[in-house]
N, C-alpha and C positions, 0 to 999 in steps of 0.2 A: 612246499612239502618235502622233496629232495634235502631242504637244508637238515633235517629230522630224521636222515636215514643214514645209517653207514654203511657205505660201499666199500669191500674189496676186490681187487682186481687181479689178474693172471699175470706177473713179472716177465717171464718170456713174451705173453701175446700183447696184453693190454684187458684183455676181455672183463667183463664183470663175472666175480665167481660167487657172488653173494651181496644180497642188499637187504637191510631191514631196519626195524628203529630201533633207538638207543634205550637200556633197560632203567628200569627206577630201582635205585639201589634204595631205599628205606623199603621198598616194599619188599624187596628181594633180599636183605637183612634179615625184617622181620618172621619170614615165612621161614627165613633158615633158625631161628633164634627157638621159633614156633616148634620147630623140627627136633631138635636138639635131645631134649631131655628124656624123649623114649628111645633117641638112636643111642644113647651113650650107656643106658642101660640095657642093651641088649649085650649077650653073654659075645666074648670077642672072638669064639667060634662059628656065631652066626655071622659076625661082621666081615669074619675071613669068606665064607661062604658067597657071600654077595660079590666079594670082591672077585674072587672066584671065578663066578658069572659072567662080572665082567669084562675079564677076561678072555672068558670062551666068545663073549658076540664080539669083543675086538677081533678074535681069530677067524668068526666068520664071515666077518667086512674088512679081511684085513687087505685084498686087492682094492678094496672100493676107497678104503682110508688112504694107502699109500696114494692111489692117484689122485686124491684129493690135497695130500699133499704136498705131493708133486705141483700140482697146477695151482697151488697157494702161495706158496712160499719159492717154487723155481727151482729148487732143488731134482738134482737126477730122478729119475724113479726107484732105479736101483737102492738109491740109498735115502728115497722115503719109505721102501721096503723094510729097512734099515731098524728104521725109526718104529715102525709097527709093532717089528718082532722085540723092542727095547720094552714098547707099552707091556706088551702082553708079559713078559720076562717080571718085572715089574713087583708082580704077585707077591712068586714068590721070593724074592728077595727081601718085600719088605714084611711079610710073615716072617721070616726067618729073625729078622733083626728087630722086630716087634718083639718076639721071644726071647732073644738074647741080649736087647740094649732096654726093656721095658718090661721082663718079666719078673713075675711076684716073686718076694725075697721072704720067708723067716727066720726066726733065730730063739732058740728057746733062753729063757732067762732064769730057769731054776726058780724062786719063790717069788722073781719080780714077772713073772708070767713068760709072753713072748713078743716080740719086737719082729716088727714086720717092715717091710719096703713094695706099698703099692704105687700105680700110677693110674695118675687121671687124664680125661681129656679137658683142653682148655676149651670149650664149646665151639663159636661159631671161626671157623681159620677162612679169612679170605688170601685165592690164589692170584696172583698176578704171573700171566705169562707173556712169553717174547715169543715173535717172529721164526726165529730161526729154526726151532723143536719145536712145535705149535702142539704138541700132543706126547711127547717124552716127557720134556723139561716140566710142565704143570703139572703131568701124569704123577713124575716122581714125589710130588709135594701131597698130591692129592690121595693117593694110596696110601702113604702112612698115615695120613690125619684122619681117613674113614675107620681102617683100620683100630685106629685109637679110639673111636668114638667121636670124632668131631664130623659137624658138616660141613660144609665147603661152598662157598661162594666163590665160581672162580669166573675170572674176567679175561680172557684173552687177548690177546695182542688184538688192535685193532687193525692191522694189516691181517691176521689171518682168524678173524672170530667165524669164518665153514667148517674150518677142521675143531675149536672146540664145541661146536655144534653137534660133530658126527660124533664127538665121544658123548655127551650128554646124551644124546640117540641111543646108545649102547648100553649108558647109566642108565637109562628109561626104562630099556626090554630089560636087564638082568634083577629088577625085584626090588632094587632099592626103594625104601619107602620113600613118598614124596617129598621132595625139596631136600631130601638131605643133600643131595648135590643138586646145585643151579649153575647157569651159568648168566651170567650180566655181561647182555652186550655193552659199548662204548667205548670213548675214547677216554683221553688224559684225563679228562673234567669227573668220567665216572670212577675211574683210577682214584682219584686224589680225594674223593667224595668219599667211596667206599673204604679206604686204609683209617680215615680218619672220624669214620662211624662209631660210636658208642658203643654201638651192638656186635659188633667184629674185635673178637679178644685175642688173634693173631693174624697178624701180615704175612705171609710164605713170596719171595717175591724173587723174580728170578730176569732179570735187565740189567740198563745200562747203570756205569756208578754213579752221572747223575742224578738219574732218576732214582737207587737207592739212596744215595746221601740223602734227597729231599724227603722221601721219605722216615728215614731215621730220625732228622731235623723234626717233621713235624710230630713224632712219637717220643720225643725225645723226655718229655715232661710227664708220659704216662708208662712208668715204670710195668704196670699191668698188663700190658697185650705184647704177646710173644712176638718178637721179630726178626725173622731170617733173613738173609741179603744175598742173594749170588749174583755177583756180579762178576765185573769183564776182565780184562789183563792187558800187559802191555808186556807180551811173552817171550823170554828168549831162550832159543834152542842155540847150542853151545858147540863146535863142532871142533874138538883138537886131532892130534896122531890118530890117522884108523889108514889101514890100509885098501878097506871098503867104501871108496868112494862114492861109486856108484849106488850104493845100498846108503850112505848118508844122505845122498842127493835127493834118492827118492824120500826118504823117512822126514826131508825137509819140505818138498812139496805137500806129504800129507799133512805135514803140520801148517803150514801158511796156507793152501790153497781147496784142503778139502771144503765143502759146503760155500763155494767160494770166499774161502776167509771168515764164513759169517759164524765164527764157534766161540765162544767167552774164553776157550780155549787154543784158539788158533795159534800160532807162532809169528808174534809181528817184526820180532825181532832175532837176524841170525847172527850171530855173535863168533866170531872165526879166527884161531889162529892163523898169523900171517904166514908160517911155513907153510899150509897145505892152504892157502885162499886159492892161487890160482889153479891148480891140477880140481880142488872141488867148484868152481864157478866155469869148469871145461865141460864138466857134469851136470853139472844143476843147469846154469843156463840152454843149453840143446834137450835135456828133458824138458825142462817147462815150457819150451816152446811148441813140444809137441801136443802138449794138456788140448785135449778135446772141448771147448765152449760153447754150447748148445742150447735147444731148448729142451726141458725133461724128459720128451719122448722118442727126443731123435735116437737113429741109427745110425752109424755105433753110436752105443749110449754114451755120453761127454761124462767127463772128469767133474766138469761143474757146470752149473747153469749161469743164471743172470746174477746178480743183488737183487735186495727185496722191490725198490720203485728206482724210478727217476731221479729223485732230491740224494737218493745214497748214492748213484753213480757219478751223479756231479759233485759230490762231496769231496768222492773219494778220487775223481779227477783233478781238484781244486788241490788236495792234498797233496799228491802227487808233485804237482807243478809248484806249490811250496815249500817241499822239498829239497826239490833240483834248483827253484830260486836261494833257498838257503843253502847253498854247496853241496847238497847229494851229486852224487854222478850218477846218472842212468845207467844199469848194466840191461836191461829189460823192458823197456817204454812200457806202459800199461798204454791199450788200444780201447777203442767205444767204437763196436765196427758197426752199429747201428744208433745214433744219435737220439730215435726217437723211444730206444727201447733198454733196460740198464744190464746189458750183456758188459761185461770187460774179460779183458785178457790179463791173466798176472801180472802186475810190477811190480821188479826188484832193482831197489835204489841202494848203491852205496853213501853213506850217510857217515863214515868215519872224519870227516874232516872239517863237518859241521859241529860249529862252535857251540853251539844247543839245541841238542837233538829233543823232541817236544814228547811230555813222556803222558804219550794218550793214546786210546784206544782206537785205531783206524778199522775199523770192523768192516773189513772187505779184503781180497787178492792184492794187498800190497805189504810186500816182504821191507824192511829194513837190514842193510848188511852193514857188520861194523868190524872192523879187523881190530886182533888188540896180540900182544907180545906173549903170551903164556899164560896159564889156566887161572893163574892169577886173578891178569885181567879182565881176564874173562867173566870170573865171577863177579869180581867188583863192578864189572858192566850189567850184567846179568842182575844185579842189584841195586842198580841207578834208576829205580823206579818207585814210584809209590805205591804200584800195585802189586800182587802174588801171588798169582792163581796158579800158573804151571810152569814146569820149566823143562828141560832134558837137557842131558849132555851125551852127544854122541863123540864115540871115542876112545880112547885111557884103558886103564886098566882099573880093576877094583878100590885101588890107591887111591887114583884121582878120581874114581865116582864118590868114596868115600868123604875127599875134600868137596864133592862139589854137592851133595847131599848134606854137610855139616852147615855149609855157610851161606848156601844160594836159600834168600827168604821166598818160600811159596805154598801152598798145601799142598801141590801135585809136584813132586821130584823124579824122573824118569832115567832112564839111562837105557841108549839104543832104542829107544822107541820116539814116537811124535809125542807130542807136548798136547793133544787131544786124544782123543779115545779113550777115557777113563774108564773103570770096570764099574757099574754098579753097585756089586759087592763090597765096594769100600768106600772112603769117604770122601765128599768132593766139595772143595769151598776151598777158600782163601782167605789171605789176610793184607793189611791194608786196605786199599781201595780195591780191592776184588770179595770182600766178604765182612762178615762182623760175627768171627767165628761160631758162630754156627753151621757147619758143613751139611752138606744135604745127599742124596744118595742113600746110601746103608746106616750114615747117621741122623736122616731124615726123622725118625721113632725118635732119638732125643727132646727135637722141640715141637714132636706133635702131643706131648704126654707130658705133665710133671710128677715127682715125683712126692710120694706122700708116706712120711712116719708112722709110723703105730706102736704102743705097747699097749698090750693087750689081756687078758684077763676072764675067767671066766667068771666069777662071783668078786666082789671088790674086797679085797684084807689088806690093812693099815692098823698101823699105828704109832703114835707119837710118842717116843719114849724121853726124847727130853723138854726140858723148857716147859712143864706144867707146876701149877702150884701143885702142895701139898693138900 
């Protein structure tokens, strides 16, 4: 019976935070497909409305949700607080850009009538979400697709399917009519089931790049169903001339080490000129050893918690030590100060003198450091990647942000900031193996809606004035 159920469990504890059976994606399809055609015509005042709603009961559960996802996913509480206030923010942003990246266009045409620009919605959008935002990152895809008029079949990580539980909960009490949002529990097998359903005319999908490449692969021959990809990076924060060491130092931990490393945007890789390597690794290193590792609800609350299970801490152990086997030097040892539970401590490996440094997503508290001669090569390092999702350069002046925004490939280009915390408000995706430009965030309303021609007319006049006989 067990084999039939999916359990998630507490990262910090072990505990079980939820168990139940796997959902039937044809039924849960169908019932969205069912759903479709009166939610798409309802006026998209009403659909804001709902959304609206939903809204308000996230803000009424919004201690219950944080500590749910706190205890889900291992993340601080502080900053599953974080994540709450991102949901509910959510709203209006994607009203705002519904209006402004999806609003009705005319154009008068004098005796050829008027010429219009509406958009539609593509019906049933299935969401695929990840671990790490168990309730932002789906959030953000799933708001503009209601919005637009589509329903939503969304599937969550199967590490944390309690927190998209509690928002379905939420979607329950605010009014939605039934099944326009569902959510389908399971794992890979329902993932793979559900993208490749007949009845699902968009993918929104937000994980690793191999699990988007396999997805695109299998999409690839059906030109007709929408497909968005956000995927991961392989990140570098750039650090030249600053006299704010200090304030670099920190601005680099938040990028490698917030949510312990686990961000598509994290910073895996710190890229440093050699003049200021050693005065910035006198800083960096004695901060990041003070980073608090905890469990979510300790006091004082930790900088970061665990990784998601076991299998990623030994991963990211395993990594580590292939590392420093291929010529990294340790400046930082990553620690496991409990073997049976997936807490780590930061590592940061110098990796400049390794002959090929491996250009992959370590998604966890492990910094790569590489010195190079001048902004130069810094960028040219900074671009020795296949993927593109963020980047910063701390440092320079306007000159050299200038060069380092012209020619560094990525969607997110920063300067004095971390290489995560993106705004909402604007667009977030990548290129390469980080995306398949489609950005999501504020250009989310792009591929929940297409877009449709018109000329128009009120009574029909025509006439053919040449090429008739006599």
């Amino acid at each position: 019976m067990s084999e039939n159920l999916l359990v998630s469990y507490a990262p910090a504890t072990g505990d079980v935070i939820w168990r139940g059976p796997h959902g039937d994606v044809g039924e849960t399809v169908s019932r969205s497909r069912r759903a479709w055609p009166a939610w798409a015509s309802q006026p998209a005042g009403h659909r804001i409305e709902v959304c609206r709603r939903f809204a308000n009961e996230v803000r009424a559960d919004a201690d219950k949700i944080a500590e749910l996802i706190a205890r889900e996913t291992g993340k601080p509480l502080w900053e599953a607080r974080t994540e709450v206030d991102a949901v509910i923010a959510k709203v209006d942003i994607s009203v705002q850009a519904y209006a402004e990246r999806t609003g009705k266009k005319k154009f008068d045409s004098a005796l050829q009538g008027t010429a219009a620009v509406r958009h539609k919605p593509h019906g049933v959008m299935a969401v695929l979400g990840p671990y790490n935002f168990p309730a932002h990152l789906p959030n953000g895809h799933m708001i503009p697709a209601i919005i637009a008029g589509n329903t939503v079949v969304f599937k969550p990580s199967e590490k944390t399917p309690a927190v998209g539980l509690a928002l379905l909960d939420c979607w329950n009490r605010c009014g939605v009519p039934e099944n326009v949002v569902q959510v389908l529990i399971g794992g890979p097998d329902e993932g793979k089931e559900l993208v490749a359903h007949h009845g699902v005319d968009g993918v929104l999908f937000t994980g690793s790049a191999q699990a988007g490449i396999a997805i695109n692969r299998k999409l690839a021959a059906n030109p007709g169903k929408i497909v968005a990809l956000e995927m991961g990076g392989n990140n570098p924060i750039v650090v030249i001339d600053t006299p704010l060491l200090a304030d670099a130092a920190a601005t680099i931990i938040q990028s490698a080490f917030t949510t312990a490393g686990q961000r598509c945007t994290a910073a895996r890789r710190l890229i440093v000129k050699d003049s200021v390597y050693d005065a910035l690794m006198d800083k960096l290193l004695p901060m990041t050893k003070k980073l608090i590792v905890d469990e979510p609800f300790a006091q004082p609350q930790p900088f970061m918690g665990p990784v998601i299970d076991n299998a990623t801490a030994d991963g990211l152990n395993e990594s580590f030590l292939a590392l420093l086997t291929a010529g990294g030097k340790a400046l930082l040892h990553m620690r496991r100060p409990d073997p049976d539970k997936p807490f780590l401590t930061p590592g940061i490996i110098d990796t400049t003198d390794m002959p090929d440094r491996p250009d992959i997503e370590l998604f966890g508290p492990l910094l790569q450091v590489i010195r190079v001669d001048d902004l130069d090569a810094a960028i040219a390092e900074a671009n020795n990647t296949r993927f593109g999702l963020s980047a910063s350069l701390i440092g320079g002046g306007p000159d050299e942000y200038g060069r380092f925004w012209a020619n560094v490939r990525a969607g997110i280009i920063n300067w004095n900031r971390p290489t995560n915390g993106a705004s909402s408000a604007a667009p977030f995706g990548g290129i390469g193996l980080s995306g398949n430009h489609r950005p999501a965030a504020y250009y989310a309303a792009d591929y929940c809606a297409y877009p449709v021609a018109s000329t128009e007319m009120d009574q029909p006049r025509a006439n053919i004035s040449v090429g008739l006989k006599e």
